[in-house]
DRENFIKE-929747 format. One line per field, with one value per atom (N, C-alpha, C, CB): residue number from 1; atom name; x, y, z. Coordinates in pm, whole numbers, plus 50000, padded with zeros to 5 digits. Glycine has a CB too. Example, Ala and Ser with C-alpha at 12.3 -4.5 7.8 and 13.67 -1.06 7.14 Angstrom:
rolo = (1_1_1_1_2_2_2_2) $
kemar = (N_CA_C_CB_N_CA_C_CB) $
X = (51319_51230_51320_51131_51285_51367_51290_51408) $
Y = (49431_49550_49670_49553_49775_49894_50003_49940) $
Z = (50780_50780_50780_50905_50708_50714_50787_50572) $
This chain:
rolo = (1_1_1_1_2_2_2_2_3_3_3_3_4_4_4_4_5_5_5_5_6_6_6_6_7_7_7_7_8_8_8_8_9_9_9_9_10_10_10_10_11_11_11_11_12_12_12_12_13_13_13_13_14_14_14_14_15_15_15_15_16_16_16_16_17_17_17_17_18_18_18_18_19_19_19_19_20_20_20_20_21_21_21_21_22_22_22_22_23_23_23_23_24_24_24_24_25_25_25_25_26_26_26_26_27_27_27_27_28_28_28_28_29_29_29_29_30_30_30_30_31_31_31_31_32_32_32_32_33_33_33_33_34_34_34_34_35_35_35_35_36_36_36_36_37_37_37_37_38_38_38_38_39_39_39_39_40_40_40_40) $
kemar = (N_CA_C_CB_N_CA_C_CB_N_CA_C_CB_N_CA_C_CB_N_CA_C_CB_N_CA_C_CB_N_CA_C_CB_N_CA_C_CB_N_CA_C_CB_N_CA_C_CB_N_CA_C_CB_N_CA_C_CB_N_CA_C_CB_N_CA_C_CB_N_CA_C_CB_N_CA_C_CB_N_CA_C_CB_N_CA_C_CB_N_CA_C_CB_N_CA_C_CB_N_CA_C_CB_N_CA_C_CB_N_CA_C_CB_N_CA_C_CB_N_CA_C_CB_N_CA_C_CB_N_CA_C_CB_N_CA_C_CB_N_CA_C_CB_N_CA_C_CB_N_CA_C_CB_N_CA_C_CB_N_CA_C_CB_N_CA_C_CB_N_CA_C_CB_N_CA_C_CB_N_CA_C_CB_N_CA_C_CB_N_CA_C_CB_N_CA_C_CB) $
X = (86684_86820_86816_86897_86907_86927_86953_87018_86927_87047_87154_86997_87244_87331_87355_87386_87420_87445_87495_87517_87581_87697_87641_87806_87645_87653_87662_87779_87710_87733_87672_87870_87566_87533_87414_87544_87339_87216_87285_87055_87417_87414_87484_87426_87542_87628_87555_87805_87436_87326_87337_87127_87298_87263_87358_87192_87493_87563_87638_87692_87694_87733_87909_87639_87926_88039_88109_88012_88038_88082_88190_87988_88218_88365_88447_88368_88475_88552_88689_88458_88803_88945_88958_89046_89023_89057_89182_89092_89234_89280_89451_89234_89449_89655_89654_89756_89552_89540_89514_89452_89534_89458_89672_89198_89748_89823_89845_89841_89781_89768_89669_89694_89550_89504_89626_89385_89691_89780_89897_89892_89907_89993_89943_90057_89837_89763_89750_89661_89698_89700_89807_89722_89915_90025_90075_90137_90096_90085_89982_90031_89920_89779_89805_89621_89901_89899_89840_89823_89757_89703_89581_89708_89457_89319_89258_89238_89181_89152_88945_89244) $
Y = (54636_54588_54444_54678_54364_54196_54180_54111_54141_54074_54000_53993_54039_53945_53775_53998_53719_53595_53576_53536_53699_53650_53622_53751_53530_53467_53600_53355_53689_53789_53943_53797_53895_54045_54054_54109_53996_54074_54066_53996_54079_54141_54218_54094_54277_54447_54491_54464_54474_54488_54713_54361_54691_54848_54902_54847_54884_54996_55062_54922_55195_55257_55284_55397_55197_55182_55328_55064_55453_55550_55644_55612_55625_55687_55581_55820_55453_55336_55362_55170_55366_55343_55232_55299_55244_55149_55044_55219_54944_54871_54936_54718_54969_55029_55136_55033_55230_55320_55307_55373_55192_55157_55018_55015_55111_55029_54850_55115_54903_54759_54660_54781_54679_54621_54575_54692_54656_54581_54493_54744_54508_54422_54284_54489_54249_54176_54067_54252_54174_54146_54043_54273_54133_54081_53957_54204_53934_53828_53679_53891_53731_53619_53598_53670_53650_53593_53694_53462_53794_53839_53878_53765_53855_53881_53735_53934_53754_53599_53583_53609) $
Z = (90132_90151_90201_90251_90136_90205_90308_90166_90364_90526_90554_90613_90591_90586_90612_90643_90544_90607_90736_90540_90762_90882_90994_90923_91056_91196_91252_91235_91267_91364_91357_91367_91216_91202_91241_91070_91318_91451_91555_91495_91629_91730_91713_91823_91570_91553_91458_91499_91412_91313_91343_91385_91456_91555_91588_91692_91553_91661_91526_91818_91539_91425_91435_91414_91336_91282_91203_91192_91189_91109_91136_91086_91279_91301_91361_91403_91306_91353_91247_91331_91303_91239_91123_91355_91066_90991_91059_90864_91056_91126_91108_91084_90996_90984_91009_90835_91140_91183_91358_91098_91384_91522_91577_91465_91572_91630_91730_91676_91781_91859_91768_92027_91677_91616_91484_91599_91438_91291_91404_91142_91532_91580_91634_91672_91630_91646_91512_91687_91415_91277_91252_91195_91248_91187_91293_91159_91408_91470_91388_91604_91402_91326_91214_91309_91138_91011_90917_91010_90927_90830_90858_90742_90769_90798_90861_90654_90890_90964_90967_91189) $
């Protein structure tokens, strides 16, 4: 498997994302969202 480019993926490389919400399921996150404009 490649590695990512992102700037940020060795320090969330390890933690498991497999029961994380999706964001239009996590209230305060789509209100955030939508404040910001969108995806950012």
């Amino acid at each position: 498997m490649k590695t990512s480019s992102d700037k940020m993926y060795d320090k969330y490389k390890d933690f498991d994302f497999s029961d994380a919400k999706p964001v239009a399921e996590t209230p305060h996150l789509v209100k955030l969202q939508v404040e910001a404009g969108g995806k950012s």
